[in-house]
C-alpha positions in Angstrom: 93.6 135.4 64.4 96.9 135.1 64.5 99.1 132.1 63.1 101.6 130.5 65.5 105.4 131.2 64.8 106.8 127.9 63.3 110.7 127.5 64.9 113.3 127.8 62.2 114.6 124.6 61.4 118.1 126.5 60.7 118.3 128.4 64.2 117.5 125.1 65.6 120.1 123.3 63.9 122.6 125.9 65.1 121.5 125.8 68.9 122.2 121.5 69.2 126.3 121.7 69.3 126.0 124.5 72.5 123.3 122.2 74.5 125.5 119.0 74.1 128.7 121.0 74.9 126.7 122.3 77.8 125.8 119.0 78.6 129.1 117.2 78.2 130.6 119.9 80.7 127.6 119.4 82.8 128.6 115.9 83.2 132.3 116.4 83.5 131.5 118.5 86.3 129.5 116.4 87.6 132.4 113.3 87.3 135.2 116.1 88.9 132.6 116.3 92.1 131.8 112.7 92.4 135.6 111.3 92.4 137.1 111.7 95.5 140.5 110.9 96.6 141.5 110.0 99.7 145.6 110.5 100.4 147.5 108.2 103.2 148.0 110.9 105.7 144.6 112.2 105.9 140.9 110.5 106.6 138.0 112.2 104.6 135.0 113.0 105.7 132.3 112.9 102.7 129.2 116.2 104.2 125.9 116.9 102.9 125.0 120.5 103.6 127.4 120.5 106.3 126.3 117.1 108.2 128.5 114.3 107.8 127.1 111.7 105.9 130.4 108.7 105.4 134.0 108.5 106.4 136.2 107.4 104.2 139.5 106.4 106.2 141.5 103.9 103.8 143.5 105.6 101.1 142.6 105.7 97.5 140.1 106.2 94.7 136.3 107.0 96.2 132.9 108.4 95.0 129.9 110.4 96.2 127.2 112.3 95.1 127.9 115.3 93.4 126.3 117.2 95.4 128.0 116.4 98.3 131.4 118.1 99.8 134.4 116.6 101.2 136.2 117.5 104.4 139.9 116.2 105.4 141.3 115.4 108.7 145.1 115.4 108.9 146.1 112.0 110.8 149.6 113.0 110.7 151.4 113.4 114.4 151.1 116.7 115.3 153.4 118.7 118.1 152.2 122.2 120.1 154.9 124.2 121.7 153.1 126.8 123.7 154.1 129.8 125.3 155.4 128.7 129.2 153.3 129.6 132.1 154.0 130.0 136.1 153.1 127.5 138.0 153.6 126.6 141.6 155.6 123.7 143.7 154.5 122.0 146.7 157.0 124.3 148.8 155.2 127.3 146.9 158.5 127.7 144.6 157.1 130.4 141.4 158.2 128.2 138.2 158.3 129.1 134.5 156.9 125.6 133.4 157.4 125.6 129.4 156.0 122.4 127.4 155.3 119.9 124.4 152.4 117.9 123.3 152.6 115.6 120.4 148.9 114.1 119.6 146.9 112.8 116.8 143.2 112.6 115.5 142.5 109.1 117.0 138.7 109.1 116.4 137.4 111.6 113.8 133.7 111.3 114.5 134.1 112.9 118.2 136.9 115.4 117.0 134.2 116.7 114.0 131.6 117.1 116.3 134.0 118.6 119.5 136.6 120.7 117.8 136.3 120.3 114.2 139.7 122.1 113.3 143.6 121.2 114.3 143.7 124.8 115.5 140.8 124.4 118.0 142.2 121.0 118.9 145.5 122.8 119.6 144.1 125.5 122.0 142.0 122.7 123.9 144.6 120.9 124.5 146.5 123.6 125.6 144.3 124.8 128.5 144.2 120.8 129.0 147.9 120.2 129.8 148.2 123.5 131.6 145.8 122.5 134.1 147.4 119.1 134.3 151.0 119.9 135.0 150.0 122.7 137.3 148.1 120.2 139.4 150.8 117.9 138.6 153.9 120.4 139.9 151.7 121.1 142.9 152.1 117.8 144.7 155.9 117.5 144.2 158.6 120.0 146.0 160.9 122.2 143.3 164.4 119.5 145.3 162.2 116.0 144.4 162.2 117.7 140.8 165.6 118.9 139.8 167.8 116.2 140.9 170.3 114.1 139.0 169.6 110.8 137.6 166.9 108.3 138.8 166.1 109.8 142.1 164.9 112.5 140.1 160.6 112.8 139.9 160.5 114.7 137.1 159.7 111.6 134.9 156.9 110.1 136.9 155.4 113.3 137.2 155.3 113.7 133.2 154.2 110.1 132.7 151.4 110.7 135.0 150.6 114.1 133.2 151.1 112.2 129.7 148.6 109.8 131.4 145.4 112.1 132.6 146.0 114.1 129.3 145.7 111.6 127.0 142.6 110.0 128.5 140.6 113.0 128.9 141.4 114.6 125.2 140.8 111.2 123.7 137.3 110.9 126.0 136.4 114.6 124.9 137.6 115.5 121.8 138.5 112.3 119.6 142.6 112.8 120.2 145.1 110.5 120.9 148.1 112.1 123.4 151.3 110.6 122.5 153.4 112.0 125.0 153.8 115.5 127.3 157.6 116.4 128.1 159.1 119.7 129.4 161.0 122.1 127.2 161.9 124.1 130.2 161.9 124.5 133.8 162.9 127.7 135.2 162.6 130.2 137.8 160.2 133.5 136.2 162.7 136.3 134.6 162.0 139.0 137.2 162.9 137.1 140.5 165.9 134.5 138.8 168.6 136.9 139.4 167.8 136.8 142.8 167.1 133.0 143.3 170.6 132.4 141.5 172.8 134.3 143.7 170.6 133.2 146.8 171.6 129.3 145.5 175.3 131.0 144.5 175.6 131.7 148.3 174.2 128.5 149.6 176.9 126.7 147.5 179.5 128.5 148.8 178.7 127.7 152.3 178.2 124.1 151.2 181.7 123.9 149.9 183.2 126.2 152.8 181.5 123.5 155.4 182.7 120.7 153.0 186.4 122.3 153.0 186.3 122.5 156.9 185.7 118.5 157.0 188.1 117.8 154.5 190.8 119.9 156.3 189.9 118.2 159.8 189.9 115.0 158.2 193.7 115.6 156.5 195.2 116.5 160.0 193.3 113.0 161.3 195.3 111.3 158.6 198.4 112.9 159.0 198.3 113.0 162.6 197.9 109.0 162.2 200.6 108.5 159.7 202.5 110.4 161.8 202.0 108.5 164.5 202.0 105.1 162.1 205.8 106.9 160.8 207.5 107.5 164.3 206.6 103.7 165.4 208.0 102.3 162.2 211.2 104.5 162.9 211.4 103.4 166.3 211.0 99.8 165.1 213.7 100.3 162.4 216.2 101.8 164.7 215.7 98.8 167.4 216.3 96.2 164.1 218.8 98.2 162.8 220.6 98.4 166.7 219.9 94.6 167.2 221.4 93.7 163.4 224.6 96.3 163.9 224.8 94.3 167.9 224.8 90.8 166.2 227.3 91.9 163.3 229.8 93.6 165.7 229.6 90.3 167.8 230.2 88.6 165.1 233.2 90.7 163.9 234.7 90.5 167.3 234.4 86.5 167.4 236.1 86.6 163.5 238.5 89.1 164.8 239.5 86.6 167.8 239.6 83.8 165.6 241.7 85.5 163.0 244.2 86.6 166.0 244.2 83.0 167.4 244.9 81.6 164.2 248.1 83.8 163.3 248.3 86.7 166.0 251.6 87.9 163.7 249.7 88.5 160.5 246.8 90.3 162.7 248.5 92.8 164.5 250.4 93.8 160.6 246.8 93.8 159.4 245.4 96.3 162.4 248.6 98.4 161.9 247.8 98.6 158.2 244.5 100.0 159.2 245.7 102.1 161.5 247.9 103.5 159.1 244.6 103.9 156.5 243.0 105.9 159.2 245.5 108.1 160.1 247.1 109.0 156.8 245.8 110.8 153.8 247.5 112.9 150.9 248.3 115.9 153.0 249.9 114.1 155.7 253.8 114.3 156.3 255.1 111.7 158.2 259.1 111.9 160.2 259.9 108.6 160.5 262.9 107.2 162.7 265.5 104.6 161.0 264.6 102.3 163.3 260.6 102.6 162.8 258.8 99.5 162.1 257.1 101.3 159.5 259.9 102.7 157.6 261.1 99.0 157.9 257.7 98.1 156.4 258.2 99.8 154.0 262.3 99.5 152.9 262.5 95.6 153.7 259.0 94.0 153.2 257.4 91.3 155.6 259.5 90.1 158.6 259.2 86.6 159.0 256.9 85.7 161.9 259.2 83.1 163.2 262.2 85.3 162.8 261.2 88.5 164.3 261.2 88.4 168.2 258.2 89.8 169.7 257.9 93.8 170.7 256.3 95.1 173.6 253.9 97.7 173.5 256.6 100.4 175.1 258.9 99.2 172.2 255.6 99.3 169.6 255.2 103.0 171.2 258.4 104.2 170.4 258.9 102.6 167.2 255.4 104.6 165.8 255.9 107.3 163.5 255.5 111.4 164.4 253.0 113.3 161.9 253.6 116.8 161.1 251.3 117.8 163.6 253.7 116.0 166.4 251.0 112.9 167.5 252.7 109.6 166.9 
């Protein structure tokens, strides 16, 4: 018979240091899988063999079994931009609809078990807001949408869309839609050329017809100012007539007054005017030696009382010839 083999005490003593290093790094493994850290953006999802077994939503410092896996869930707000699509108006106007959706994982229970990745989510939701807006679109014509300002329905429609969207991705997949809103709204590349000159053309009958008014409205205007212009004038001319009437009446009662008061010194002032009138600096004048005006002129004033009075025949003769040979 054989004798059993008795283990070398030396080989044995060699062999401890390897199983407690083995053992040490066991269990630091084991620590590294158990600690699990949970960042402020993100909600972790603690699995065993690929069935969730704990969420851990509040950031920080966790632990599971080492066996078990984690799984994060960005909670971070997350905007899709995708391709546009066609879609059609109430008055069956082709539009290039293009879009955003800003969204994030409201309940992570439904999305794991719905979608289970952000890129999933993304296509979902997707399809979801296409359908949406196209139904959306349909019930409004392409004029309600593109005006100016309030009157515009562009933004009910959107909060609507924003509205069905949100309820039925956070009912089906676990999402929470923040908002929908149009990055563009235009007509499809092949047919805009067309549709632009067609609205080119309706413009410029718009601002022909609107030219026409305003034209036919200046003539009104002017017509009426005219009209507003010659009855002032004729006004003006009749106050102007009635003023000139009323100052030469009362020139004529201050001329008779003046000619009462001192009829000498008003018949020297009238021949003084008289005189203004008729000469100027090109005038030659043959006077006689007996002219009242060369007398006027040599020997000043005549007394009033002195001077006996002239009849016109004498006035007549007494007048001074011009050059021409008109007294």
């Amino acid at each position: 018979m054989h004798r059993p083999i008795e283990p070398n005490p030396r080989t044995s003593a060699r062999k401890r240091p390897w199983v407690l290093a083995a053992l040490v790094l066991l269990a630091v493994v084991a620590l590294a899988r158990s600690l699990v850290i949970v960042d402020q953006t993100e909600a972790v999802y603690v699995t065993e063999f690929g069935r969730p077994v704990r969420l851990l939503d509040e950031p920080g410092l966790h632990w599971k079994w080492p066996h078990q896996s984690r799984r994060g869930f960005d909670k971070r707000l997350q905007l899709d931009a995708p391709p546009p699509r066609e879609m059609l108006t109430r008055d069956k106007k082709n539009l290039e609809v293009a879009w955003y959706v800003s969204w994030r994982i409201g309940d992570v229970d439904r999305f794991l078990k719905a979608v289970r990745t952000l890129p999933d989510a993304s296509a979902r939701l997707e399809d979801m807001a296409a359908s949406v807006l196209a139904a959306e679109l349909g019930g409004h014509d392409l004029a309600d949408l593109v005006k100016v300002g309030e009157a515009s329905a562009l933004g009910g429609l959107l909060d609507a869309a924003t509205a069905r969207i949100g309820e039925q991705a956070e009912k089906e997949y676990g999402l929470k839609v923040v908002d929908v809103r149009l990055r563009r709204l235009n007509y499809p590349e092949e047919v805009r050329s067309a549709v632009f000159e067609q609205i080119r053309s309706e413009r410029r009958r718009v601002a022909a017809k609107t030219r026409a008014e305003g034209e036919s409205e200046a003539r009104t205007i002017r017509s009426a100012a005219e009209r507003e212009r010659t009855h002032l004038l004729a006004e003006a001319d009749a106050d102007a007539a009635r003023v000139i009437g009323d100052g030469e009446a009362q020139a004529t009662r201050i001329a008779n007054d003046a000619h009462a008061a001192d009829p000498a010194f008003y018949q020297f002032l009238k021949t003084l005017e008289t005189y203004r009138g008729a000469l100027d600096n090109k005038t030659t004048l043959v006077l006689s030696a007996e002219s009242d005006f060369l007398r006027l002129l040599t020997q000043g004033i005549p007394e009033p009382s002195k001077s006996a009075p002239v009849t016109a025949r004498e006035r007549q003769k007494k007048a001074p010839i011009a050059a021409g040979g008109q007294p």
